[in-house]
N, C-alpha and C positions, 0 to 999 in steps of 0.2 A: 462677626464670626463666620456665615455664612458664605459671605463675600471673601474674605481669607482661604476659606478651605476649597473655595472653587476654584481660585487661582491656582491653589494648592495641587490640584486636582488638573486643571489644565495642561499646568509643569509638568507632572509624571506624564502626562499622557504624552504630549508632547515629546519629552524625551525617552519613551518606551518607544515610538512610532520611530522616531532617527536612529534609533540604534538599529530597531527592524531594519529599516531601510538600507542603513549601511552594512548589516551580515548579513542581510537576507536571509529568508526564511527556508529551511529545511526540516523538512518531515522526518522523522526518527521511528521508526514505527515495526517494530519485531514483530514477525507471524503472528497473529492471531488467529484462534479458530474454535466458534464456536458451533457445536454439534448440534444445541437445541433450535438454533435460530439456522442450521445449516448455511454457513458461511467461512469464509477464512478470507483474509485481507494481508497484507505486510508490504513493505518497501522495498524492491528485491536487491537494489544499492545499499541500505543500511543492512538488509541481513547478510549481506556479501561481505560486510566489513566484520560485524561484528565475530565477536572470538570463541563463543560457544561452540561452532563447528557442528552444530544441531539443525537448526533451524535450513530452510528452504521454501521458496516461495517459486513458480515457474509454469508456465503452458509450453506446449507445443503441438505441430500440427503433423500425424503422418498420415501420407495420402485423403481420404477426407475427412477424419474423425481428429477433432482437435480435443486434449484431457489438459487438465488443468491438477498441479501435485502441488500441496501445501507440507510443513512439518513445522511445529512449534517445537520451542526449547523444552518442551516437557515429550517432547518426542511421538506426541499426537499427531496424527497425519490422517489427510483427507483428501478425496481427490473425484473429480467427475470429467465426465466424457461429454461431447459433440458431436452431432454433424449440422446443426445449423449454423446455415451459412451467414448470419449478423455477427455469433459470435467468433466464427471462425476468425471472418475479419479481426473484429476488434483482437485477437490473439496474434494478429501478423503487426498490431502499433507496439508487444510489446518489443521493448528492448532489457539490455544490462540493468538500467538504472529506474525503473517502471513503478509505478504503484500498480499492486493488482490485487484487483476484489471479485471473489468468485460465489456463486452461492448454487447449489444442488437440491437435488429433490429426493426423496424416499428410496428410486432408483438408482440414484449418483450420475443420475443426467444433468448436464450444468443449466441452468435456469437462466443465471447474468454471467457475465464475465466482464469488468471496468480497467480501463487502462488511464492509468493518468500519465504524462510525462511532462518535463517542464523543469523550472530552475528548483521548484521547492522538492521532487523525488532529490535525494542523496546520490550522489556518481560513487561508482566503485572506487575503492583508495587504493586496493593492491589486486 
């Protein structure tokens, strides 16, 4: 029996990993943000798409102070400011289709800011 259900068990696996492979993996991931843990993270290709019309995930940089603006579908919104120069960087990798994870402090000075890009972010559809 044991022997059966490992086979069993190699099958799925196996055919879970070929399916990955052949759609490829993409992240789906709406705003999040949470207040206690001072953070907000989302996909800004998948909130682009999706149809709430709520949501927003985005940095930008003017002159030296780079701010980072989140809004979840419940219409919670958070947002901190920069002038350090690591994160400013990291704010010019992102683009359209970007993962970004920001996290603040007491002040709303941004602490991280995370840029992911790559096949698994979602591209804009329209």
């Amino acid at each position: 029996m044991r022997s059966g259900l490992r086979s069993w068990s190699v099958a799925l696996a196996a055919a879970v990993l070929s399916s990955t492979a052949m759609a490829g993996l993409k992240s789906s991931q709406n705003v999040v943000i949470n207040t206690g843990s001072m953070f907000a993270n989302g996909d800004s290709g998948f909130v682009h798409n999706s149809s709430d019309g709520d949501q927003y995930i985005f940095c930008r940089i003017s002159g030296s102070t780079g701010t980072c603006y989140a809004r979840n579908r419940d219409q919670v919104s958070r947002s901190c400011s920069t002038t350090n120069s690591t994160l400013l960087n990291n704010i010019r990798y992102i683009h359209g289709d970007s993962y970004i994870y920001f996290k603040w402090n007491d002040d709303g000075v941004c602490t991280t800011i995370t840029v992911e890009n790559g096949s698994v972010t979602r591209p804009k559809e329209h």
